[in-house]
C-alpha positions in Angstrom: -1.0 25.9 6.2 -0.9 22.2 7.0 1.5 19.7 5.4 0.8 18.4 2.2 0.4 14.6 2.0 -0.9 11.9 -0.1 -1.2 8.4 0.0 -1.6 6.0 -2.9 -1.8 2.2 -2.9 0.0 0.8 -5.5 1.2 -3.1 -7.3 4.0 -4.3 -8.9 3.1 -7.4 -11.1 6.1 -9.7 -10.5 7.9 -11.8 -12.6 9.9 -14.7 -12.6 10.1 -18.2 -11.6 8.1 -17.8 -7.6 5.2 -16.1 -8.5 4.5 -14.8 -12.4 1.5 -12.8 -12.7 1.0 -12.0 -9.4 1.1 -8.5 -7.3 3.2 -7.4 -5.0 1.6 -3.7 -2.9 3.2 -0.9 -1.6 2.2 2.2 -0.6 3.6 5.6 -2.6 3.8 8.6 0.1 4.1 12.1 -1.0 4.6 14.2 2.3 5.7 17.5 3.4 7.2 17.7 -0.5 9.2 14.5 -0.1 8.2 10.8 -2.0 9.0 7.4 -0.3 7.8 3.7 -0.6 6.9 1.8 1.4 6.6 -2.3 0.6 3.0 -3.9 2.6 4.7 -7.5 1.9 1.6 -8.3 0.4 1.7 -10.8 -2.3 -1.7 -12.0 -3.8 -3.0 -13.6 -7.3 -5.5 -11.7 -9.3 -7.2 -14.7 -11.1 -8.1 -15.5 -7.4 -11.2 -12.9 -7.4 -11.8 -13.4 -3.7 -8.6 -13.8 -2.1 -7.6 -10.7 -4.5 -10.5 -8.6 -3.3 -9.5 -9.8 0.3 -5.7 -8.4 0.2 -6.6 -5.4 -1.8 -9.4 -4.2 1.4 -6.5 -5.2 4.2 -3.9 -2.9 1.9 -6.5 -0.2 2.1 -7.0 -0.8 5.7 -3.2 -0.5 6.5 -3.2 2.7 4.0 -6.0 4.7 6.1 -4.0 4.0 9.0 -0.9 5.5 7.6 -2.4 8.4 6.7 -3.8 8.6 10.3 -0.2 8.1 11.4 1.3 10.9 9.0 -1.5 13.7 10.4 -0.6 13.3 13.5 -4.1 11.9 14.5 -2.6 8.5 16.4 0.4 7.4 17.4 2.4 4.9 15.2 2.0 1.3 15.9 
């Protein structure tokens, strides 16, 4: 039976004085029975639809290769 694994892109809405209100994503990995984190160091305003939209498609991009990554598929870059 293979490993289990799953991948989920999540934010953190940050707060204080550098940037209020905006989100910071990271991905939440659940993999052969273990969690971890780990930060993109993606920062990006939502009440900017298209730059939003923008950072949320390269998060999702960096996410599919991850999960490339964790099966074994690719070599890590």
């Amino acid at each position: 039976m293979g490993a289990i694994m799953r991948l989920v892109l999540r934010h953190r809405v940050m707060t204080g004085r550098q940037q209020p209100g905006c989100h910071s994503f990271y991905l939440e990995i659940y993999h052969n029975g273990k969690r971890s984190y780990e930060p993109l160091d993606i920062v990006a305003n939502p009440k900017d639809k298209a730059n939003y939209r923008e950072a949320v498609q390269f998060c999702q991009d960096i996410m599919a290769k991850r999960q490339l990554e964790l099966k074994g598929d690719c070599p890590p870059v």
